[in-house]
Every structure is written in C-alpha cells, then in structure tokens.
C-alpha positions in Angstrom: -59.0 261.5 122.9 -59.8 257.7 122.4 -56.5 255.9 121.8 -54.2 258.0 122.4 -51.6 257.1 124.6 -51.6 259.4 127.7 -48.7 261.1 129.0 -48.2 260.5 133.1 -46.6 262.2 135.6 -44.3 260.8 137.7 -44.9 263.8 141.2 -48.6 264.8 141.5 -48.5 267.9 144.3 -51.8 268.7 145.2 -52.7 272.1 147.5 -56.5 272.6 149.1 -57.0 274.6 151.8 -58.9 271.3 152.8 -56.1 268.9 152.8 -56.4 267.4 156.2 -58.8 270.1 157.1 -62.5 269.1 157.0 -64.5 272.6 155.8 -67.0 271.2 153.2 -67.0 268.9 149.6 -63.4 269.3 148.7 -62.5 267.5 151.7 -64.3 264.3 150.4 -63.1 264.8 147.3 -59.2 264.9 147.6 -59.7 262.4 150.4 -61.5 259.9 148.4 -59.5 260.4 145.1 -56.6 259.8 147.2 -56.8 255.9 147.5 -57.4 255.7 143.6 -54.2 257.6 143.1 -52.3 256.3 145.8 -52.7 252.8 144.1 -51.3 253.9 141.0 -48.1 256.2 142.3 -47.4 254.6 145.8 -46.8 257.7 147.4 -45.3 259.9 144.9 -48.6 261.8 145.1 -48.0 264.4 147.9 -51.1 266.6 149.4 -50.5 269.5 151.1 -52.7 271.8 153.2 -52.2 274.5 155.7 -51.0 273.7 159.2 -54.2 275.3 161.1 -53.7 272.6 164.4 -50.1 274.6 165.3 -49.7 272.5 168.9 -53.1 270.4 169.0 -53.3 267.6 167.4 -54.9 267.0 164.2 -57.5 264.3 163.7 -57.1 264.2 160.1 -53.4 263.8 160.3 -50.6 261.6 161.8 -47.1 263.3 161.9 -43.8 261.1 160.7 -40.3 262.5 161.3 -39.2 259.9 159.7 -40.6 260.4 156.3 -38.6 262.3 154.2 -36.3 263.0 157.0 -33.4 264.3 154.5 -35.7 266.8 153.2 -37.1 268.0 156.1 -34.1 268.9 157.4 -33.8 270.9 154.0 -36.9 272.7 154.6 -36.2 273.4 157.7 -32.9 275.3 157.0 -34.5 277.0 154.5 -36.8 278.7 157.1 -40.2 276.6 156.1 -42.3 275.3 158.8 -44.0 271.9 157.9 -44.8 269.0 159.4 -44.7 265.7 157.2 -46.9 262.9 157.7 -49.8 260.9 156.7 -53.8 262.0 155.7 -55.7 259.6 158.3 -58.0 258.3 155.4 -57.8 254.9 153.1 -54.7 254.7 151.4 -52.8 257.0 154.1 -51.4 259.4 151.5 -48.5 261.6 152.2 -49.9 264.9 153.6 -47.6 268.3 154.5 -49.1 270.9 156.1 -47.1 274.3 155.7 -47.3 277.0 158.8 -47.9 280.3 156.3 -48.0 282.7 158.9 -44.5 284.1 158.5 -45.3 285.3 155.3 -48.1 287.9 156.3 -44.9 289.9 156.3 -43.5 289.6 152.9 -47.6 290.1 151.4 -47.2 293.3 150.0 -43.6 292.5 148.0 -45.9 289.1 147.0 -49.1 291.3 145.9 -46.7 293.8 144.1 -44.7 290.5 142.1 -48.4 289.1 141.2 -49.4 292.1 140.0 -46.1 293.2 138.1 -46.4 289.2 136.7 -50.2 288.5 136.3 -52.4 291.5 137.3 -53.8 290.2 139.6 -55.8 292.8 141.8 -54.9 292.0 145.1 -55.7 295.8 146.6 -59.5 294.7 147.5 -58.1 292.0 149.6 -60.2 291.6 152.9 -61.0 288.3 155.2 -59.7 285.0 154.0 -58.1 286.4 151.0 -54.7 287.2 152.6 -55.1 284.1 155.0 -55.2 281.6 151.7 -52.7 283.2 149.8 -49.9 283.5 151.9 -51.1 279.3 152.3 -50.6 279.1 148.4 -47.8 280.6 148.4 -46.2 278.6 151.1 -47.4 275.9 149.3 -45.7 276.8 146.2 -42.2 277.1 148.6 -42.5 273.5 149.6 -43.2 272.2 146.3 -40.4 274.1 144.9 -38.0 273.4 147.9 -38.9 269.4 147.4 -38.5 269.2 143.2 -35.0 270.5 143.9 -34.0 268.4 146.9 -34.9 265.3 144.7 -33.5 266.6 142.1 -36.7 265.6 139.6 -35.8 267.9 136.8 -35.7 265.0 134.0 -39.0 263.6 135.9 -42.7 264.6 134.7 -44.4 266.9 137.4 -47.7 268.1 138.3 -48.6 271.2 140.5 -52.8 270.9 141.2 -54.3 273.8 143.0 -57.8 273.7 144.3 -59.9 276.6 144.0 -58.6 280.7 144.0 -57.0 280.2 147.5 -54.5 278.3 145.4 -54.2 280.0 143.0 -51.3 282.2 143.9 -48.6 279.3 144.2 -50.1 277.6 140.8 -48.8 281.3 139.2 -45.9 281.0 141.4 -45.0 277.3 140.0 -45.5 278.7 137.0 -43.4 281.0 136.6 -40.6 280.0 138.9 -41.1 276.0 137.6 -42.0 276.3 133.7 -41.1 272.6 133.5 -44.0 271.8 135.5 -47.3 271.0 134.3 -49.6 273.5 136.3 -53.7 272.0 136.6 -55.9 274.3 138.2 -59.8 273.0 139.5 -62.0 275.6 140.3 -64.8 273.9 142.2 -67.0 276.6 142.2 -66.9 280.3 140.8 -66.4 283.1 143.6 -68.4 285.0 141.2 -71.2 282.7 140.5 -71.9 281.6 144.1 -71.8 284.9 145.3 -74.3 286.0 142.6 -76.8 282.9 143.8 -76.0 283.8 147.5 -76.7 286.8 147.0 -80.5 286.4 146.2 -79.8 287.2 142.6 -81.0 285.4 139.2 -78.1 283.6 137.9 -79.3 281.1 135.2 -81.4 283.3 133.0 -78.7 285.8 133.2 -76.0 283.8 132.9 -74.8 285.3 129.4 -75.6 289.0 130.4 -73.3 289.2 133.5 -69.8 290.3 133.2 -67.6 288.4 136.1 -65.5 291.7 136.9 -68.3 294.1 136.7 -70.1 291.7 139.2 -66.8 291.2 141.0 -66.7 295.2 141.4 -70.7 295.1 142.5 -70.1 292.1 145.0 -66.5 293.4 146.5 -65.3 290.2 145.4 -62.2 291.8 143.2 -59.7 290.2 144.7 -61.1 286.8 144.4 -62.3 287.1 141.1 -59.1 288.3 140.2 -56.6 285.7 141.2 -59.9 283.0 140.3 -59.6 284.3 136.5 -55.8 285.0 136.2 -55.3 281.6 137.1 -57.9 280.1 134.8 -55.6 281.9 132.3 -52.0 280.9 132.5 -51.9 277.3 133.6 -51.3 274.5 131.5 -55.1 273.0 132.6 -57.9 274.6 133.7 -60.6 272.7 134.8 -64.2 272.1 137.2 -66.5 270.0 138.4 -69.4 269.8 136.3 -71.2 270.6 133.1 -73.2 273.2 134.7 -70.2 275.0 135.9 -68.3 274.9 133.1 -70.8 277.5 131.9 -70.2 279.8 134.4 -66.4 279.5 133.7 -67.1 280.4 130.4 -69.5 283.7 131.5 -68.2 285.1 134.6 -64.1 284.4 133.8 -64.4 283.9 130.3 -62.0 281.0 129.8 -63.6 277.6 129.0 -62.4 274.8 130.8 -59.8 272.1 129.5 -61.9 269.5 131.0 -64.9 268.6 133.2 -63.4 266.6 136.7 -66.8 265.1 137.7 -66.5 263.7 141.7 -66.3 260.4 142.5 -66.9 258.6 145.6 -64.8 255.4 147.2 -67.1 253.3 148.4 -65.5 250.8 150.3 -66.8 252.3 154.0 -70.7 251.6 152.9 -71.3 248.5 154.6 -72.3 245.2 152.8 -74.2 242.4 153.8 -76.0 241.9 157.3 -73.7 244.7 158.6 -75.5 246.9 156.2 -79.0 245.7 157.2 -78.3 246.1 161.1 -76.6 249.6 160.4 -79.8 250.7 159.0 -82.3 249.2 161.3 -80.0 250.7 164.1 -80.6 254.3 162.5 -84.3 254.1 162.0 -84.9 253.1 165.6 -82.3 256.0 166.6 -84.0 258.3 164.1 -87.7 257.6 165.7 -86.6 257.3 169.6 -85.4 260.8 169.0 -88.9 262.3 167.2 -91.3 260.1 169.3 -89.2 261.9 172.4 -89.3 265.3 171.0 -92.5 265.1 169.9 -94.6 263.2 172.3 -95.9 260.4 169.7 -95.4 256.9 168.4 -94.2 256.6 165.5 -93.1 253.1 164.4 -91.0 251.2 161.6 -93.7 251.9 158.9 -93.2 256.4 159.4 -91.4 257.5 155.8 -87.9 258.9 156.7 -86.8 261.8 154.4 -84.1 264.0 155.0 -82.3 267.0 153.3 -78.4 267.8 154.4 -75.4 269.7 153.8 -74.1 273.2 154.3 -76.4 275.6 155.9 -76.9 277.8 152.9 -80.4 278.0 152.9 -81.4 279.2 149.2 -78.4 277.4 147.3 -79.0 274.3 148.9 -82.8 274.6 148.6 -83.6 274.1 152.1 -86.0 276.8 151.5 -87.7 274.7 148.8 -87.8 271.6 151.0 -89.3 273.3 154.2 -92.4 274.6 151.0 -92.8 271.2 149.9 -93.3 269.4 153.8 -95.4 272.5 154.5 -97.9 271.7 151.5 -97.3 267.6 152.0 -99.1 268.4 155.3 -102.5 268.9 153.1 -101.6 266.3 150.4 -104.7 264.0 150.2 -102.3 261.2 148.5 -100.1 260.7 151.6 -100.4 257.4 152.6 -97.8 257.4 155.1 -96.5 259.7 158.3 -93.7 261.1 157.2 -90.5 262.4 159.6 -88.2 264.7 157.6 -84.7 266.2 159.2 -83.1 269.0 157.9 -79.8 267.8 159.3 -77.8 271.2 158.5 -75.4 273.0 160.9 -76.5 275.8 162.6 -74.8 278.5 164.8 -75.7 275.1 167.7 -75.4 276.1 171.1 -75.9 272.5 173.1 -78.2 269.9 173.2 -81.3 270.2 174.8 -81.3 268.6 178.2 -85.1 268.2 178.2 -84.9 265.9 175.3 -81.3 264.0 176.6 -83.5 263.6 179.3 -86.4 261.7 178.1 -84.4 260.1 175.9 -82.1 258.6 178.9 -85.5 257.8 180.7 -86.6 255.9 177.7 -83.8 253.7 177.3 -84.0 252.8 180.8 -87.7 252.2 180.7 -87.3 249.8 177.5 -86.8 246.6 179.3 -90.4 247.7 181.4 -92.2 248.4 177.8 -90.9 245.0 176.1 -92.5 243.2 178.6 -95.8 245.3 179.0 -97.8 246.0 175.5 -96.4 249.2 173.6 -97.8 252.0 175.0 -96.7 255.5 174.1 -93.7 256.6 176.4 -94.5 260.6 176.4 -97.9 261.6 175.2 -97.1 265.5 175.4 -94.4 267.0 173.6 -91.4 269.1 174.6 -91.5 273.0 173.8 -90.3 273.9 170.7 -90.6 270.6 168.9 -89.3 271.6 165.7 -85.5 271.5 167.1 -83.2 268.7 168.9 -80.3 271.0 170.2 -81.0 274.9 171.0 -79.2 277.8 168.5 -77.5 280.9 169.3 -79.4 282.9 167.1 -83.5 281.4 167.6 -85.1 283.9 166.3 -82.8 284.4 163.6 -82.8 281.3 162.1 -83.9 280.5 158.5 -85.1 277.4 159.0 -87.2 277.8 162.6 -88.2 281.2 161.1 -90.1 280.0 158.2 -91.6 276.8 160.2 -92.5 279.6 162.4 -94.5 281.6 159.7 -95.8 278.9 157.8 -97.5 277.3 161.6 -95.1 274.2 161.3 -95.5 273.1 165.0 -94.9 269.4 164.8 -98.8 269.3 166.1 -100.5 265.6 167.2 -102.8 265.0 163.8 -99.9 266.9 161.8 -99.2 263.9 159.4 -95.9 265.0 158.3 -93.4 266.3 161.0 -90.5 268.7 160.6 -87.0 268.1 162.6 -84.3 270.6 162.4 -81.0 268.8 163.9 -78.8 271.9 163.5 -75.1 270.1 163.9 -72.1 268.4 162.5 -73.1 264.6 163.0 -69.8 263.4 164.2 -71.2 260.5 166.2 -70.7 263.1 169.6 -73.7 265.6 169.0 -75.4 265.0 172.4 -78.8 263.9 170.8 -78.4 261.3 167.9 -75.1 260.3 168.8 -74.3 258.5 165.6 -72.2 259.8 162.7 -73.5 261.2 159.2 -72.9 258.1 157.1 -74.5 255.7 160.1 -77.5 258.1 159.8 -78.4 258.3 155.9 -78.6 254.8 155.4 -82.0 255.2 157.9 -83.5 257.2 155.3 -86.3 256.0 152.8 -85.7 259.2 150.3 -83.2 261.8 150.1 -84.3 265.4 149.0 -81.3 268.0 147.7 -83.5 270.7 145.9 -80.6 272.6 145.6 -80.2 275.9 142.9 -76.9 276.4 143.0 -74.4 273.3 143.5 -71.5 272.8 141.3 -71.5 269.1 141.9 -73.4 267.4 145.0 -71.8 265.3 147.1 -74.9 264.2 149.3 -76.9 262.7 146.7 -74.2 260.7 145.3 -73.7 259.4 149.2 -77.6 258.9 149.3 -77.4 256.4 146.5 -74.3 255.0 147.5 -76.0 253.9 151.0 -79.5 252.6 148.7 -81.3 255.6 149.5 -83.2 256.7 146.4 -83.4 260.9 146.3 -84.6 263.9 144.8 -82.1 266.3 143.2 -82.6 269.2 140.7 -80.7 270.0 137.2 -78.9 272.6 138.5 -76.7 270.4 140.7 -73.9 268.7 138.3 -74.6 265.5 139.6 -78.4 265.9 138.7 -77.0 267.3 135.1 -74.5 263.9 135.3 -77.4 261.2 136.6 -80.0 262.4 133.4 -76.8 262.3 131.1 -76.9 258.7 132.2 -80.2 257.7 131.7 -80.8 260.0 128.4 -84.0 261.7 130.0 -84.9 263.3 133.5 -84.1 260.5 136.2 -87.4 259.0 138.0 -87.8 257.8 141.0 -87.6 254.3 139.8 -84.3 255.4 138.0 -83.0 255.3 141.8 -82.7 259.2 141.1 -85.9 261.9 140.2 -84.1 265.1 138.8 -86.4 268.1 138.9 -86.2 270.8 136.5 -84.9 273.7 138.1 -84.6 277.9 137.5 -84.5 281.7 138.5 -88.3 281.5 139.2 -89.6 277.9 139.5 -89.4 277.9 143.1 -93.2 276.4 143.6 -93.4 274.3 141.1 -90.5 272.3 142.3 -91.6 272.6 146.0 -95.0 270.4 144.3 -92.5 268.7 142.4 -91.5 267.2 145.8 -94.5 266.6 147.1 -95.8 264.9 144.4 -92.6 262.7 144.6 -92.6 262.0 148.3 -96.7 261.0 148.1 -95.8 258.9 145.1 -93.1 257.0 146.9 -95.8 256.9 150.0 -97.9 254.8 147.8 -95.5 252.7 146.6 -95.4 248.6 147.3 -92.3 247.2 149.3 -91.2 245.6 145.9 -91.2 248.9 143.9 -89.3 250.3 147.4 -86.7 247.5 146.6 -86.4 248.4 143.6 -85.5 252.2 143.7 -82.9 250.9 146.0 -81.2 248.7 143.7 -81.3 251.8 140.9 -80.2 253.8 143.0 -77.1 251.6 144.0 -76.4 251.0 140.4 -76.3 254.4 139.4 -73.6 255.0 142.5 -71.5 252.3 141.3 -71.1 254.4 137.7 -69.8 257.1 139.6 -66.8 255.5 141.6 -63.5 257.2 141.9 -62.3 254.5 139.4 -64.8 255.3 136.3 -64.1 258.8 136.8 -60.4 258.8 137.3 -59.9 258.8 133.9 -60.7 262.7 133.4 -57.5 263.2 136.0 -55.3 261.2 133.3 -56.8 263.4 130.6 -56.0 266.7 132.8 -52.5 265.8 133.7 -51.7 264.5 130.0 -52.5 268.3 128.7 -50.8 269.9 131.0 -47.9 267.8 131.0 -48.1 268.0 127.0 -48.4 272.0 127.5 -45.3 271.9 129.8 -43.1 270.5 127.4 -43.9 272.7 124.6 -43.1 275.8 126.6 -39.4 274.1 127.8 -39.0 273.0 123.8 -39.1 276.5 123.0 
C-alpha cells in the first residue's frame, strides 16, 4: 500500500451501541479516535448511538438544538426521534442518539427483509439481539435521512458499524445506499468469546471449530448470523488485532480487509510535577485504605500491583492472578510486601461502613500522629479483609471464593495481601474515592494475564501512566508490544508478554510470580527504567501512529463503492 495515494471520505458516520454510552473498551476507543478524526474532518465525522437516557440527562452528552437545526426538523417529520449534540470528550464530536423503540413494532417485517436480502437467521433472537437491531436499524434511518437532506450524493461517504449490533443498518446502507462505502469492525467474535467464556479450549482448536455449528451448540444463531453476514457484504471488514483476525478467519470464515489496532490519546496523563503529585497522592490513598482494612502499616516502600477490567474472571485471567499472589505468598525471593487489588466490578452492594469508618477516624487523627512518632493506627483488622465494599452475591463470588479456598485471609505475617475493590472507580465509590486513571498511576506493576482479549485496553493505559505490566500473547496488544520489540517483551522492555494457551494455566501463574519477585529485587534505577520503556512503548501506540489503518479501511471501501456504482 506504500505510496499510493488514498482515497478520503468527505462524511464518516459511525454507530456503536457505545457512542455516548460507557459499557466497556469500545467506549474508549471511538471516544479517543474521535479527537484524531475530528482534527482532520471538523465535524463532518458524525457518531451516533442509541438514546438509552430518554428524560435524564446524559453525562456523556450535551444536547444542541441548534446544530443541524434544518435537519432536525427533517427528521423529525419523518417520525425519527433523535437528539443532536455533542460527545462530552476532547474534541466534542457531533454525537446523535436515535430513540429505537418505535421500531420493536415493524421487527418482524425487518427480520423477514434481512432474511429475504441477506439470510440472516434472526428466528433465535433472544435478550439484546432485538434491543440492538432495531438501534442499527434506526441508525441506518438517520444516516439515510441526513445523506439526502444534504444532498451528498456527489460527496464520498462512509457508514462504520461497530460490532453485530450494527450490523443490521451496515446491510441496510448497503443495500438502500450502494454509493456508500460500508466498513464494518468486529471487535470481538460472538462466537469466539462465547467459546472462551464458556470454559472451552479455543486456541488449540481454533481450526477444528465450525462458527455455525458452535453458534447452533452455544444458542448464539442469531448473533453469529448477522456477525458473519455482515463480515460478507460490506465493502471493509475489519478487527482489532492479529489474534482475532484468526478467529474471523475460523469461526466466520471471511478474513479481514485490515487489522484496526487501538490507540489511545494521551493528552489527560499528566506531565510534570502534576504527574509526580497524582501519583504520590494514590499510593498514600491506596495504603490508608489496606493499612485500615487490614489492621497494618504498610508504608511507601510496600510493591503496588494491580489487575483490572471487566469482571470476567477466566478471559481476563483474574483466575490466574489470584494463583500467582497465592504462591508469591511462599516465594523465598520476595523482597518486598506486596498489596495487589483486583479492582474489577462486582454485583457491589455499598461500601462498608466499618472501613469508611476507620478511614474517617484516621484522617482526623493525622494531625495527632504527625506530631507523635508513627505508630500503627489499627492493629486488628476488620472482618473479611479481603474486600473494601460488601457484594450481593458473597458467597458466590469468583474472586472471594477462590481466596476463600486457597486460605487467602489477608493474615499479619502474610507478606503479600489480596484486595478485591469490586466497583466502577468513578472518583464516588465510597472507599477510595478517586477515579480509575488517578488510581493506576499508584501502581508499581500492572498484571493482565488475560486468555481471551481481542485487544487490551488496560495495559496500554498502564504504560501510558509509566506503569510497567504483565500481559500474555493472547491479548492483541501483547501480540502488537512483541511485534515491536522482535522477541517476547521483558520487564525491562517496559512490557513482559507471557506465553499463553488452552492448558498453561500454572505455568503462567509462576510466570507471574517469578516476574513480580524479580521486579521486588530490582534497584530504584532499574525501577526508572522500566518506566521510561514502558512510556516509550505507549507513545508508538497513539491514536496518531495508528490512524493510518482507518485511512487504509475507508480508502477500500470507498474504492469498492465506486466499482459497484461504475457498474
């Protein structure tokens, strides 16, 4: 492709079910991109998402009458319900967000037409299916209903859908808008994450599975269907990573048009002294909360490690990283205490008053301990000092469950303790009270064991904040980070990628251990180091080194477009 002059479109629309709706990754990816975009095409990138607020008010969006205004009274007289307005993140992108609810009524004449068009299956339809296509399709309606307002027939268009809930308005553009150039990025397969959820092999296997025999075993039809059928007839079809490129090629047997690695923006990690009081700030949050949970005194020197993201407790490899603390405990090479937080959100009920309590008493005590010598301010610790806000489900829980049968009680001469802080860390959560990205920079190492993970956002934050981690090749951006070096990353590449499959479970929970006892040893220079390696490699996967792949997407599908309309 070197060279060759790329074709660019003049309209990007762009549909996610997470367009000014936080749910997970794709959030941070659409949101971030944005500003790179935004830069280039000064608002003639338009994102739109499903109107889920109705009469509250969104935090991730800030309504303008004004915008559009001509339009919107279009839309509105043709019997759409949108609101048009701004995506509160950097760059302020224009966002719509599309009611979809009146069209649960038309859903069988729009199955039928799908199926008549495209074949796709849509009789195994149950849960979210119908909620996220009538979206796509309302969607598809706004998009249509704006080309033809501005009349942008002789202008170059793209329609991007994000995963199978858009799929059935990038069909729908396609077949009703030939002119348009129709990208579709599945971030995932419905298949393939099923198959790892579902406690089955997926690597080894990959080649043996067929996706619809699976799809049949699973009851994932409907999915899989619209997932595949859309891989088929758009102009672009396209993922994440390397590793899931794969499973597009197994499980919908399409290969991809090109890889869309994630990149991150970022101009919100703080520079300078802010950076350095940010992250003393956190430590000292990070250790009043443990020394109050847990009755001890830690101090500054304790090695913070930490493991995040979605509770899914095998693909993630929280499993793996609960193993590899519970054998650190007996790890002869430790020459640190070690405070590791699973910060993953559970089914949280509220936080626990015990600990709010000490934790109020202990700021108020402060001024009393500055001036006396630093005794310990609880010497006993609170029940249950595995957990900083209490669950729904206690006994249920994966990650108290297997403390629970491995003995993992946090205990006085325990030199490595275990923290589950089960909720979204949105700066409000009762306990730590400061948000996600104000937390990681506390950490010394980052773990993300994870076995299945199309791309991996939180490692690529970890190194963008200086935190060095552990990641495994089976996360794209482990796959990505070893592409870079031209070997398996190291600690002291800023990144140490462990090799990962089916049934390598312990070996990679000794893997970590190995790594965090390693790190224990390490001197502050060698520390500062990692850090800087760790930042570099971050800086090689900004929105602006990867935006690229985005001009390589749009360029065949625009390309594609026009062939069809020459015809």
């Amino acid at each position: 492709m070197m060279g060759k002059e790329y074709l660019k479109p003049d309209y990007i629309f762009e549909s996610s079910w997470e367009v000014c709706n936080k749910v997970g990754g794709i959030y941070t990816v659409l949101s971030s991109r944005a500003k790179t975009l935004q830069s280039v095409m000064k608002d003639r990138i338009v994102f739109i998402g499903p109107d889920c607020w109705k009469e509250k008010e969104s935090p991730y969006f800030k309504e303008d009458k004004s915008l559009l205004a001509e339009w919107q009274w279009t839309a509105k007289e043709q019997g759409l319900k949108v609101k048009v307005g701004r995506w509160t993140v950097p760059s302020e992108p224009i966002a719509i967000l599309v009611d979809f609810t009146p069209y649960f009524e038309q859903k069988n004449e729009i199955y039928t037409w799908l199926w008549e068009h495209y074949g796709v299956d849509s009789l195994h339809a149950y849960g979210d299916y119908d909620e996220a296509s009538m979206f796509s399709y309302a969607a598809a309606l706004v998009t249509e209903s704006f080309y033809h307002h501005y009349q942008l027939q002789d202008k170059r268009v793209i329609y991007h859908a994000n995963e199978w809930m858009c799929g059935l308005g990038a069909l729908y553009i396609n077949n009703k808008l030939p002119q348009i150039g129709t990208v579709f990025t599945t971030h995932a397969t419905s298949i393939g994450r099923s198959i790892a959820g579902n406690q089955k092999p997926l690597y080894d296997y990959l080649p043996a599975y067929n996706g619809d025999q699976m799809a049949g075993e699973l009851n994932m039809q409907s999915k899989h269907s619209i997932e595949k059928q859309t891989a088929w007839h758009v102009d672009c079809f396209t993922t994440v990573s390397d590793i899931t490129a794969q499973e597009c090629v197994e499980l919908l047997d399409k290969p991809v048009d090109v890889v869309l690695p994630n990149g991150f923006d970022d101009s919100f990690v703080p520079k300078g002294a802010v950076f350095t009081n940010k992250r003393k700030a956190a430590r000292k949050r990070l250790l009043e909360v443990a020394n109050a949970l847990l009755g001890e005194q830690l101090d500054d020197e304790t090695l913070i490690v930490s493991t995040s993201g979605r509770y899914e407790f095998r693909n993630k490899g929280i499993d793996v990283f609960v193993e590899a603390m519970n054998r650190l405990l007996r790890d002869r090479d430790l020459k640190k205490k070690v405070l590791a937080f699973i910060e993953v959100p559970g089914w949280v009920g509220e936080p626990r008053k015990d600990l709010q309590e000490r934790l109020g008493k202990g700021q108020k005590s402060k001024a009393k301990a500055q001036s006396s010598s630093a005794k310990a301010q609880w010497d006993t610790p609170l029940d249950v000092p595995q957990v900083t806000h209490w669950l729904h489900n206690m006994n249920q829980d994966n990650v108290l469950g297997m403390m629970k049968y491995y003995d993992m009680h946090n205990r006085k001469d325990d030199q490595v303790k275990v923290i589950f802080l089960p909720c979204y860390l949105d700066g409000n959560d009762g306990i730590v009270n400061m948000t996600y990205y104000d937390v990681v920079l506390g950490n010394d190492l980052c773990v993300y064991p994870s076995y299945y993970e199309p791309w991996g956002y939180t490692p690529l934050e970890a190194v963008a904040f200086k935190v060095p981690c552990i990641t495994t090749d089976l996360a794209g951006f482990g796959l990505w980070a070893n592409k870079e070096f031209g070997r398996y990353g190291e600690l002291t590449d800023g990144v140490k990628v462990i090799h990962r499959t089916d049934y390598n479970y312990s070996e990679v929970a000794d893997n970590i251990k190995d790594a965090v006892a390693d790190f224990s040893n390490m001197t502050k220079k060698q520390v500062d180091d990692c850090r800087k390696k760790a930042d570099a490699l971050s800086k090689k996967a900004l929105w602006c080194e990867f935006i690229q792949f985005y001009y390589e997407a749009y360029d065949i599908a625009l390309r594609r477009a026009e062939e069809r309309m020459a015809k």
